[in-house]
C-alpha positions as CSV (number, residue, x, y, z in Angstrom):
1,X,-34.4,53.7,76.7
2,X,-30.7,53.2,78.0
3,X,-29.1,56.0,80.0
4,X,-26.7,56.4,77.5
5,X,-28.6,56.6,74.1
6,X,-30.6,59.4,76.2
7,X,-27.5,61.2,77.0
8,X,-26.6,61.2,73.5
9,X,-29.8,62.3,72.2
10,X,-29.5,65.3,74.4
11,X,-25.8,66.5,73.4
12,X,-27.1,66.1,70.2
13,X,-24.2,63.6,69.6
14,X,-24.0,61.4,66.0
15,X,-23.4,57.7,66.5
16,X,-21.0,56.5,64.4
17,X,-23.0,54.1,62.6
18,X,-25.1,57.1,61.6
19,X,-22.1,59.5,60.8
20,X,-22.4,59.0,57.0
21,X,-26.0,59.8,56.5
22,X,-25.7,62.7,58.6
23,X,-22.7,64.1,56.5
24,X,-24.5,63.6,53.2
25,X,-28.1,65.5,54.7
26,X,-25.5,67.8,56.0
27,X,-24.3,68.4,52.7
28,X,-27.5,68.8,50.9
29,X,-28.9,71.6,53.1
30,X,-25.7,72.9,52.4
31,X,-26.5,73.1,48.5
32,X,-29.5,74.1,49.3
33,X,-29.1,77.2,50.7
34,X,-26.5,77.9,48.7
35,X,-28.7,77.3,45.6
36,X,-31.2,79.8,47.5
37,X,-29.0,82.4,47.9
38,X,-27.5,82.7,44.5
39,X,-31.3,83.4,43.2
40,X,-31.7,85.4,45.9
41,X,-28.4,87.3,45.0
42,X,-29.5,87.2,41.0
43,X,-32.8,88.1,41.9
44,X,-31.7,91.3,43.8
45,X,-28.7,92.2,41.4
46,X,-31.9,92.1,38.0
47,X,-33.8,94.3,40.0
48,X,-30.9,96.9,40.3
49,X,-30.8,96.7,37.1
50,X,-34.0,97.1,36.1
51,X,-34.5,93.6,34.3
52,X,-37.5,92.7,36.3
């Protein structure tokens, strides 16, 4: 392994040939957990209500 690639592995640093896909799995997580929290969130607000 070159000195470099190991460097960046380290920093955690995206190449740029790999910036796209990291974006986009970025972005999923992203509606991921936002997709988790609204249940959570409409999961907590039934139960106040006393729906479930």
């Amino acid at each position: 392994m070159s000195n470099k690639k190991r460097t960046s592995e380290q920093t955690g640093r995206i190449p740029a040939s790999g910036l796209g896909s990291a974006i986009e799995r970025y972005a999923n997580q992203l509606s991921e957990k936002r997709k988790d929290t609204r249940a959570g969130n409409q999961l907590f607000n039934d139960m106040l209500r006393g729906k479930r």
